[in-house]
Wavefront OBJ file of the C-alpha trace (Angstrom):
o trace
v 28.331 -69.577 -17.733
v 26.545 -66.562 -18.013
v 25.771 -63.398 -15.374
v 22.246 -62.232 -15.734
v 22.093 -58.640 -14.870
v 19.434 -57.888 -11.944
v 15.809 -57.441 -12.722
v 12.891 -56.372 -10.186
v 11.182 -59.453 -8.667
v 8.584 -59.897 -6.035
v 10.040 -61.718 -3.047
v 8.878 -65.198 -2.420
v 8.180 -65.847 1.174
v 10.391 -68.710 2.442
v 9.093 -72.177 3.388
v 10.019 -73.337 6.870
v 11.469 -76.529 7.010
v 11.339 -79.033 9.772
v 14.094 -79.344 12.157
v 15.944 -83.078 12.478
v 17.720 -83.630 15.277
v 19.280 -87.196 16.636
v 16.862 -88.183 19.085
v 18.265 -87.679 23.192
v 20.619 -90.451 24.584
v 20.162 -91.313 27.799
v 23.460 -89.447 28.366
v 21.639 -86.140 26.764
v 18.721 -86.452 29.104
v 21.097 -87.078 32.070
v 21.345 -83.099 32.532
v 18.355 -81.977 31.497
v 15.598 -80.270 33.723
v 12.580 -82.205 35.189
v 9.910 -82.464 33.172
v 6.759 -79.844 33.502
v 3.860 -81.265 34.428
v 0.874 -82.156 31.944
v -0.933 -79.248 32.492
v 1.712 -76.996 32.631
v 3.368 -77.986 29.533
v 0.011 -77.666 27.820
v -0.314 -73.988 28.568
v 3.295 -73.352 27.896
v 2.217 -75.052 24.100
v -0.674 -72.975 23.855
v 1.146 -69.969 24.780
v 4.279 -70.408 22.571
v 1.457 -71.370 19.927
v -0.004 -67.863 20.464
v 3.466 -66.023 20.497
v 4.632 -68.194 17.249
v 1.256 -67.671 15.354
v 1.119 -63.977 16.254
v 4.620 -63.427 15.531
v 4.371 -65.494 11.723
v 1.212 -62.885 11.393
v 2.990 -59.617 12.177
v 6.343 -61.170 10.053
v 3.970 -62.043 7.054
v 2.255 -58.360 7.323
v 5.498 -56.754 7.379
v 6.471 -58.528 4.699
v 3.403 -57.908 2.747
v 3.740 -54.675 3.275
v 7.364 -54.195 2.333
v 6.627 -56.307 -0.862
v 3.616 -53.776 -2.005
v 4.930 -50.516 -0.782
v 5.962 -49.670 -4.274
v 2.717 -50.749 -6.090
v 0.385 -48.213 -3.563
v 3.273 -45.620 -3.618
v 2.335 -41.855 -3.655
v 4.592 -41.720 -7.363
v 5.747 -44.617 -9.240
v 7.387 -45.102 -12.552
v 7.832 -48.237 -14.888
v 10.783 -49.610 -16.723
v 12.373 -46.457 -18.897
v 9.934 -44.154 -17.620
v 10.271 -40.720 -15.804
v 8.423 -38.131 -13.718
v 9.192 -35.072 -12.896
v 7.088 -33.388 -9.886
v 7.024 -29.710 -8.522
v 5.558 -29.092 -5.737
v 3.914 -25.517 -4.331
v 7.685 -24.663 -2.734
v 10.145 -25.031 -5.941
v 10.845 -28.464 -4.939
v 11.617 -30.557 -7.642
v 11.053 -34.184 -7.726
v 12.307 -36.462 -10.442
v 12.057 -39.882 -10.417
v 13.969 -41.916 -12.630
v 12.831 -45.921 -14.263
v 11.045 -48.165 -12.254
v 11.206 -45.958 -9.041
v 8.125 -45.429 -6.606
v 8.189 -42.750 -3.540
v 5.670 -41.847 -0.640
v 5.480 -37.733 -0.049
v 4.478 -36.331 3.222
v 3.978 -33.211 4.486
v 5.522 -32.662 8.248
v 5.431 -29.541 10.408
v 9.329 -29.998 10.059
v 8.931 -30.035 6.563
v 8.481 -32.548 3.899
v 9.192 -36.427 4.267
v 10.421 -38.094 0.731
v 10.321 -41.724 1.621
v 12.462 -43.811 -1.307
v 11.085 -47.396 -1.641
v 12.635 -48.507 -5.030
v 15.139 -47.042 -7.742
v 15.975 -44.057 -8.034
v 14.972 -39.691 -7.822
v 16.817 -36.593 -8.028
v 15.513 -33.669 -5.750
v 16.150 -30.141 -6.284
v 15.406 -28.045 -3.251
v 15.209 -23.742 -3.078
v 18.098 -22.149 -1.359
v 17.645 -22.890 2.401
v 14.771 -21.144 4.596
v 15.665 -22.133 8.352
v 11.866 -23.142 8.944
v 11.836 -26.119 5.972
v 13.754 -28.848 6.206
v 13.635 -31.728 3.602
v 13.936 -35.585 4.882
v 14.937 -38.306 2.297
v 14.325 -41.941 4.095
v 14.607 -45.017 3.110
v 15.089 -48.900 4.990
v 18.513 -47.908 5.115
v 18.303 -44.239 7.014
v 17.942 -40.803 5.835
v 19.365 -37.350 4.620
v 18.794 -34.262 5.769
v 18.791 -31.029 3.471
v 17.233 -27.401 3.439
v 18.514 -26.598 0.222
v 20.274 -29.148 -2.166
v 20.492 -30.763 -5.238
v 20.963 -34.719 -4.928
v 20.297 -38.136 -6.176
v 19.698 -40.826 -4.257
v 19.743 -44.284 -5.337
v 18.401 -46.793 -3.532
v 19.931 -50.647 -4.014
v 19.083 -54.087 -2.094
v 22.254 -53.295 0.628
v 22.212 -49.625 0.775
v 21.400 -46.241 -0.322
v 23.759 -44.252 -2.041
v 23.568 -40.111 -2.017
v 24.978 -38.136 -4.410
v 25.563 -34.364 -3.702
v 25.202 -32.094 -6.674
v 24.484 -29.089 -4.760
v 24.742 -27.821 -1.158
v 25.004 -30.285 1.668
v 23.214 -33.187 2.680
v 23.679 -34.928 6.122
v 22.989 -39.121 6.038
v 22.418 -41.381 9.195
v 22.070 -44.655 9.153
v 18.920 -46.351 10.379
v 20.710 -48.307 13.638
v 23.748 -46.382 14.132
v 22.582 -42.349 14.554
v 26.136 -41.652 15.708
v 27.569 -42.745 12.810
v 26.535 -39.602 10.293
v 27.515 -38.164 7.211
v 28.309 -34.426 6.242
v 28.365 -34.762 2.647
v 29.244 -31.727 0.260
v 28.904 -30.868 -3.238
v 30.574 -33.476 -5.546
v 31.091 -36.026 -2.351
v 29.230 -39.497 -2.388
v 28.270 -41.599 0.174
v 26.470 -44.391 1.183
v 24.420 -46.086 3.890
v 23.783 -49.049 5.576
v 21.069 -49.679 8.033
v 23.976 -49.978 10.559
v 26.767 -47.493 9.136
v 27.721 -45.524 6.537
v 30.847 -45.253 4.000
v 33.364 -42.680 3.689
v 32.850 -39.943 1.990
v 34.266 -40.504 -1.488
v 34.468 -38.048 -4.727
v 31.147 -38.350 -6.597
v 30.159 -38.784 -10.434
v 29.023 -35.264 -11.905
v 27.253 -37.404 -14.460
v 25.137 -39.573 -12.011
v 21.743 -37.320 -13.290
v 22.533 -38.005 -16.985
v 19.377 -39.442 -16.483
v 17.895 -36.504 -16.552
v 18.265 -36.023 -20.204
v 17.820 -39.748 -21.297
v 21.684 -40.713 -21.505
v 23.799 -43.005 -19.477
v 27.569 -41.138 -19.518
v 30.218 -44.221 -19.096
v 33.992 -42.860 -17.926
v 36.431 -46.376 -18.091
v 33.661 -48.201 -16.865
v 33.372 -52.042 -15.724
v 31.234 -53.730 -18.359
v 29.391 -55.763 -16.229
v 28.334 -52.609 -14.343
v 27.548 -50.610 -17.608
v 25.328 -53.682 -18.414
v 23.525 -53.874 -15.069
v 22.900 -50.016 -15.077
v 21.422 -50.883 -19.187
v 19.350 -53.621 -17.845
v 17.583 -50.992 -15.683
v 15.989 -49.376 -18.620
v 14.740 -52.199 -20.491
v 12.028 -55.404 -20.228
v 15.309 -57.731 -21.692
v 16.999 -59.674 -20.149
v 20.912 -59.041 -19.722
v 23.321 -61.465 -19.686
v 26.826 -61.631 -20.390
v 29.798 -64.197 -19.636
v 32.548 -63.461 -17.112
v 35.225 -63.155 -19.184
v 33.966 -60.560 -20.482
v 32.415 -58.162 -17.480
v 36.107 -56.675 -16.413
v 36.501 -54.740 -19.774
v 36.067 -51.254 -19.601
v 34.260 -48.444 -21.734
v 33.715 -44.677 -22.472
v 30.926 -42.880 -23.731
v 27.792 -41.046 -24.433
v 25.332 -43.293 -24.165
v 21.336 -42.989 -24.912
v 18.964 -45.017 -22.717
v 15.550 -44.931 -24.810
v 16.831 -47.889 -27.449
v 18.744 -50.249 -25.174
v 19.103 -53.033 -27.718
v 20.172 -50.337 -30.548
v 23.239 -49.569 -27.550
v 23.791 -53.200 -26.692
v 23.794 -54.361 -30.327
v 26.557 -51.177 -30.971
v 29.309 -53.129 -28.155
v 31.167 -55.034 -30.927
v 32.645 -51.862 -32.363
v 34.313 -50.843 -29.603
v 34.805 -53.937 -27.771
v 36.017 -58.004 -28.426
v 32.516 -58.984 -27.597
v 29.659 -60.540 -29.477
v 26.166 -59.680 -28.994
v 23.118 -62.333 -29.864
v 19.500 -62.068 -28.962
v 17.230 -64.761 -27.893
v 13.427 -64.788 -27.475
v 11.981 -67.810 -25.371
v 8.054 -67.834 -25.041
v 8.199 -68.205 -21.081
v 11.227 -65.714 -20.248
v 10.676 -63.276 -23.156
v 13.904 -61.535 -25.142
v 17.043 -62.051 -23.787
v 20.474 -60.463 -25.018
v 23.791 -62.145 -24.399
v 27.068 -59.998 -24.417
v 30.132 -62.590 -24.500
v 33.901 -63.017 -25.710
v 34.492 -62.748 -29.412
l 1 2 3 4 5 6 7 8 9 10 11 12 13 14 15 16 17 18 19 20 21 22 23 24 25 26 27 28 29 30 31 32 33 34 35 36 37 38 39 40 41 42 43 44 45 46 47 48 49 50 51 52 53 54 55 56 57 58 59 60 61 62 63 64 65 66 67 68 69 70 71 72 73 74 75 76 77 78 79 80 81 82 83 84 85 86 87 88 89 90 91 92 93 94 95 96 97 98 99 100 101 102 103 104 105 106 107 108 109 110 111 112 113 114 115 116 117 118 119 120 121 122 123 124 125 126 127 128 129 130 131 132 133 134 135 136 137 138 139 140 141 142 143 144 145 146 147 148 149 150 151 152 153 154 155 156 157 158 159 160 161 162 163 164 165 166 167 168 169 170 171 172 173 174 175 176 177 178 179 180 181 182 183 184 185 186 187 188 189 190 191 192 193 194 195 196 197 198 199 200 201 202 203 204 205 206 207 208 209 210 211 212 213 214 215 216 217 218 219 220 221 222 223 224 225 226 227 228 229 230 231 232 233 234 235 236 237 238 239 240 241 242 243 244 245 246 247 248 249 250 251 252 253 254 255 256 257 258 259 260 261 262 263 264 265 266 267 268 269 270 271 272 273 274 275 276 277 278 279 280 281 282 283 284 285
């Protein structure tokens, strides 16, 4: 069976299904509390009604909301795109393939709010009166005077500190922070972050269209691929614990993909299917 490396979907919204429950025995009901009168229970119904209808409304706008936030964000890129943005204060902002970001302008200083994939900011050595705010569902990081990428996943948000320091905090635990240095990565939840661990100096490689691999897991070398291409990535599990080095360049995907045998007992094949487009499969040889 074959893993299919993640691609960006649009959330469907669930279907509620009804409950079934035995039906009371007299021995059930023995216990239970008079009943309300007629009345009563009607404007208990109507109420709950309200509460339940107003509650589905303000779930299905958050939802909406959450689900569109990258399509009406202040900068968005597609699949194996990039954009670079420098704003009137040396900031640089990069953002990296199919990545969208809201900017906003605070009397604290400016608000970088992450909603999908991934950026690299590079802020001017520190003025006490700035202060730059990276958010995203997850928490934030604080910096006046950095250079870091942040990467946002489904789970968490990972920083990774270049330059300078950055402080995280997660979103529902503000007492459980992060001092993070140069070279240190860490990661947060909405309720808590990771330990500090050594970074990846080649986590911006990015920048200059190239993917640098260092004894990496094949499955994640494949997922990080599948970022920068329409394809579809699979590959069987067999194969996804065997490692790789190398320099690797992320504008022909396929050219990369279709290079694995050479250095690795694998077999690459490409399929096209009219409803699901090109896929490539990476398996044993």
């Amino acid at each position: 069976m074959l893993a299919v490396a993640p691609t960006l979907r649009l959330p469907c919204f669930p279907r509620a299904l009804p409950d079934s429950k035995p039906a009371a025995t007299p021995d059930d009901r023995r216990g239970a509390p008079a009943a309300f009168p007629l009345a009563t229970r009607r404007r208990a119904l109507t109420t709950m009604a309200g509460l339940g209808a107003l509650g589905a409304a303000g779930w299905l706008a958050h939802s909406q909301t959450h689900v569109w936030r990258p399509w009406l964000a202040t900068y968005r890129t597609g699949v194996g795109e990039q954009l670079p943005v420098t704003f009137d204060d040396a900031t640089l902002l990069v953002l990296n393939t199919a990545s969208a970001v809201d900017v906003r302008d605070t009397p604290a200083g400016r608000d970088i709010i992450l909603h999908a994939g991934e950026i690299l900011v590079e802020t001017p050595p520190p003025a006490p009166s700035s202060q730059l705010t990276i958010r995203t569902d997850h928490g934030l990081g604080l910096t006046n005077g950095a250079r870091v990428v942040v990467r946002r996943f489904g789970h968490a948000t990972r920083f990774d500190v270049l330059q300078g320091h950055v402080v995280i905090q997660p979103d529902r635990a503000v007492s459980a922070w992060l001092d993070l240095s140069a070279g240190q990565r860490g990661k947060l939840h909405a309720d808590g972050s990771s330990t500090p661990l050594p970074g990846n100096p080649e986590v911006a490689a990015w920048r200059r269209g190239r993917l640098v691999a260092r004894h990496m897991r094949l499955d994640r070398f494949l997922n990080d691929m599948a970022r920068y291409t329409t394809w579809r990535v699979a590959y069987a599990p067999e194969v996804a614990g065997l490692t790789l080095s190398g320099d690797f360049a992320l504008d022909d995907v396929y050219r990369v993909l279709a290079s694995l045998p050479r250095i690795l007992p694998v077999t690459v094949t490409r399929h096209y299917a009219p409803w699901r487009g090109d896929t490539v499969r990476v398996a044993a040889r």
